[in-house]
C-alpha positions in Angstrom: 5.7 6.3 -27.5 2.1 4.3 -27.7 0.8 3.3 -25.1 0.4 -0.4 -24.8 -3.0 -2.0 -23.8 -3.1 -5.9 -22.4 -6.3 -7.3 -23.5 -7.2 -10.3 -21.6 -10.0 -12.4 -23.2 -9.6 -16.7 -24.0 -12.3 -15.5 -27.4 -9.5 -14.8 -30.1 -12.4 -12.8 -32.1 -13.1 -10.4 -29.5 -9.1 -10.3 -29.0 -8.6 -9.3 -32.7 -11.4 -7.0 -32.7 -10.6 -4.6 -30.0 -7.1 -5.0 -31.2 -8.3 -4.0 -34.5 -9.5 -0.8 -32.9 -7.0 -0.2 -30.5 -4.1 0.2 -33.5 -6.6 2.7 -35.6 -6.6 5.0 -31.7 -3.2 4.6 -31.9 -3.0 2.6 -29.1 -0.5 -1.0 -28.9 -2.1 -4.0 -28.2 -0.8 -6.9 -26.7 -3.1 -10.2 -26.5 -3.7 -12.9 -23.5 -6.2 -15.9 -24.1 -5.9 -16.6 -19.4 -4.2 -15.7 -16.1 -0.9 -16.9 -17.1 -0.4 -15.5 -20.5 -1.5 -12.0 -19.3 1.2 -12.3 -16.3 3.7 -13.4 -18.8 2.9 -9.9 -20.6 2.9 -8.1 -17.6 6.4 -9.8 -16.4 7.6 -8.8 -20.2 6.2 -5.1 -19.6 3.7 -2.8 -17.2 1.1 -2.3 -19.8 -0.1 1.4 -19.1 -4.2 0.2 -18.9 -5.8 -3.8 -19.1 -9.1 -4.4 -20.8 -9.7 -7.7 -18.6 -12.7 -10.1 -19.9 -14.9 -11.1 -16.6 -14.9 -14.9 -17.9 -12.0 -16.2 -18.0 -10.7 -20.4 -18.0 -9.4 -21.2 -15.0 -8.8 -18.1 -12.9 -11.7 -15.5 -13.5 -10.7 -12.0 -14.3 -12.5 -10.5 -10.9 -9.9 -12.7 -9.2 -7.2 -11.5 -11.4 -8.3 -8.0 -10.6 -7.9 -8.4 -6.9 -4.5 -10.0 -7.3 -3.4 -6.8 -9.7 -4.1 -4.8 -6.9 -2.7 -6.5 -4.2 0.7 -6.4 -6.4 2.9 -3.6 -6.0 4.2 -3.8 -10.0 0.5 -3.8 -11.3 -1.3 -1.4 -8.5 -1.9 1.3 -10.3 -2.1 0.4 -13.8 -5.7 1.3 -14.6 -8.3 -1.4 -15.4 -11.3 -2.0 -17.2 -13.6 -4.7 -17.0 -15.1 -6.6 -20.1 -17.9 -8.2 -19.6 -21.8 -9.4 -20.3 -22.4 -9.3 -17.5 -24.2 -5.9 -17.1 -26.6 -6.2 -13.7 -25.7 -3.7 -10.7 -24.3 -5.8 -8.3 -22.0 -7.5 -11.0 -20.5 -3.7 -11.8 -20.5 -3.2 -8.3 -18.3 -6.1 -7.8 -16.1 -5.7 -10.4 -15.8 -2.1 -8.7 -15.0 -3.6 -5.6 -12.1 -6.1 -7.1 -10.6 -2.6 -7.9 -11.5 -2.1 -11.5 -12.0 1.3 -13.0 -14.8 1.1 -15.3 -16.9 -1.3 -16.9 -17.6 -1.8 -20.3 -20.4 -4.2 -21.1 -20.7 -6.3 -24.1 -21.9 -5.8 -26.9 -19.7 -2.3 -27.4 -18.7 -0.6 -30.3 -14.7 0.4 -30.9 -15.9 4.2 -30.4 -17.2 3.9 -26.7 -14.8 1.6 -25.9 -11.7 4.3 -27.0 -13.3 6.8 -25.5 -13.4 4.7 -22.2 -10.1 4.1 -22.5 -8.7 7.7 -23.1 -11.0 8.7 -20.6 -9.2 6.3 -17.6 -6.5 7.4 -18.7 -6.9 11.3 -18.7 -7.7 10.6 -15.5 -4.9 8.7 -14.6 -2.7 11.4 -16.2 -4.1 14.3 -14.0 -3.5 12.4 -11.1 0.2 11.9 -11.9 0.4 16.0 -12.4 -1.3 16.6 -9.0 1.0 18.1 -6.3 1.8 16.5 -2.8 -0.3 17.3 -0.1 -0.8 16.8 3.8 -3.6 16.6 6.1 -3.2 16.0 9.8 -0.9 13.1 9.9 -1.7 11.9 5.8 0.8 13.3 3.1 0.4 12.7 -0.4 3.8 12.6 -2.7 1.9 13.2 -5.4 5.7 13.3 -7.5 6.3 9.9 -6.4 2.4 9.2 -6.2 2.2 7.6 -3.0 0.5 8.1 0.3 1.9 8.1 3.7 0.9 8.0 7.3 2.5 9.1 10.9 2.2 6.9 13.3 2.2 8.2 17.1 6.0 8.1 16.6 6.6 10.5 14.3 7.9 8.1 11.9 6.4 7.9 8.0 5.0 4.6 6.7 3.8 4.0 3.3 0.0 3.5 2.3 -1.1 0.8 -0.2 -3.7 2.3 -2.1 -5.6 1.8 -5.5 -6.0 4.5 -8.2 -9.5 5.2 -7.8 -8.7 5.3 -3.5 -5.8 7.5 -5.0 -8.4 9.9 -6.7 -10.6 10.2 -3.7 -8.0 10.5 -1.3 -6.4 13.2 -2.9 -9.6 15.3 -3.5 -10.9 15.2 -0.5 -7.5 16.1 1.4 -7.6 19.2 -1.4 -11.5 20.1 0.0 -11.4 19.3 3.9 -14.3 20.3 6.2 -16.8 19.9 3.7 -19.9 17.6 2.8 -19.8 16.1 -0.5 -23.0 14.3 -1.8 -22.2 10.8 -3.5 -23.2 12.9 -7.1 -20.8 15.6 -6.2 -17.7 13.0 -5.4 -19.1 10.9 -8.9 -18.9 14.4 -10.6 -15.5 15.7 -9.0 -13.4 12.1 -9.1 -14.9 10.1 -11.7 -15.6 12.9 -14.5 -19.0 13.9 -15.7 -18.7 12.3 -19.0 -18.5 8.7 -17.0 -21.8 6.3 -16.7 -21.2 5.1 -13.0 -24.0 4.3 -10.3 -23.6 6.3 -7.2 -23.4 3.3 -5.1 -20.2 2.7 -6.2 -19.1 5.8 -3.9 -20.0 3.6 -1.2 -17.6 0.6 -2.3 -15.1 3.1 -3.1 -15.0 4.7 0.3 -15.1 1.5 2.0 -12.4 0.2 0.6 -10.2 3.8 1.2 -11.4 3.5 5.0 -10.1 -0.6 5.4 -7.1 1.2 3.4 -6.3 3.3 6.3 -7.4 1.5 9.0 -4.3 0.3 10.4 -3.6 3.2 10.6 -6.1 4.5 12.7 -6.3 7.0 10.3 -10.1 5.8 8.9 -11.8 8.4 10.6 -11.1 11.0 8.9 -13.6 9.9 6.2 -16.8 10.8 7.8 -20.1 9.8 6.6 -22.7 12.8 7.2 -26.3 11.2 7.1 -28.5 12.1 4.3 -25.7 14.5 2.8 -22.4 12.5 1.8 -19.4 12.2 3.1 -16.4 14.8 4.7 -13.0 14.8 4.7 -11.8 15.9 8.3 -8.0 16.3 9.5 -9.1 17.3 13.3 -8.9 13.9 15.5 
């Protein structure tokens, strides 16, 4: 079965382009011109990845972004940003809205497939990871899904993002040891992706207010001048 792309932009043109090139990478497409159509396509069906335009009429697709990931259907469905907007802080921000990469305009059809496939390679490796614990964290990786003990013994689930998913889950693999901000690009972004190494920061940040209630936080450590550590011991 293809898998179907939403593509969330109000300029028809740049809808019918990238549709254009989604059907020749075999790929579905299915078009939203604002917030409401692209929630009618969701309601319809989970698209597998969203190619969200940053300018959007009425609702703005950061906003949307943060509301994606705040909703349990729409969580994990991977998500990249489409935008002119092409300064640091703006990527950072789109980053911190819970996108997973960033695609400035103008693009060609070929980066822009091979930012999709690559999302979604990475997407598909994390669904064929196995579960994993660490102190009083367990991943399901079957079911994809965190949990936490709390001081009664008793399991309670962990709303996390995919990218928070991806870091989680490697450094629970690689406890105990340092990791520099290149190292974690390198191991849970990919190589082959463009992404500043301040967005390690964001990324960690947002897995640590993840697990604070918790109390689990901790267990991400930052080690000055070196990285970060994943450490079970409390």
């Amino acid at each position: 079965m293809q898998k179907r792309i939403l593509i969330v932009d109000d300029e028809p043109a740049i809808r019918d382009m990238v549709a254009f090139a989604l059907r020749k990478g075999d790929f579905e497409p299915v078009h939203a011109g604002d917030a409401r159509e692209a929630q009618a396509a969701i309601a319809d069906r989970v698209p597998d990845l969203i190619l969200l335009d940053w300018m959007l009429p009425g609702t703005s697709g950061l906003e949307l972004a943060r509301r994606w990931r705040r909703d349990a259907l729409t969580r994990e469905v991977p998500i990249i940003m489409l935008t002119a907007r092409g300064e640091e802080n703006d990527r950072v921000g789109g980053f911190e809205a819970g996108v997973d990469d960033y695609v400035v305009k103008p693009f060609s059809a070929r980066e822009l497939l091979a930012r999709i496939r690559a999302v979604m390679r990475r997407a598909s490796e994390d669904d064929e990871d196995g579960s994993i614990g660490a102190g009083d964290l367990r991943i399901d990786g079957a079911a994809h899904r965190v949990f936490a003990r709390g001081p009664d013994g008793i399991e309670v689930p962990v709303a996390v993002g995919p990218t928070e998913y991806r870091l989680l889950h490697f450094f629970m693999t690689h406890p105990d040891r340092v990791y520099s901000r290149a190292q974690l690009l390198d191991h849970v972004w990919g190589g082959s992706v463009y992404v500043e190494e301040r967005t390690v920061d964001v990324h960690i940040r947002r897995l640590r207010k993840t697990l604070e209630p918790t109390g689990l936080d901790t267990m991400v450590q930052t080690v000055r001048g070196a990285g970060y550590r994943f450490s079970a011991a409390r």
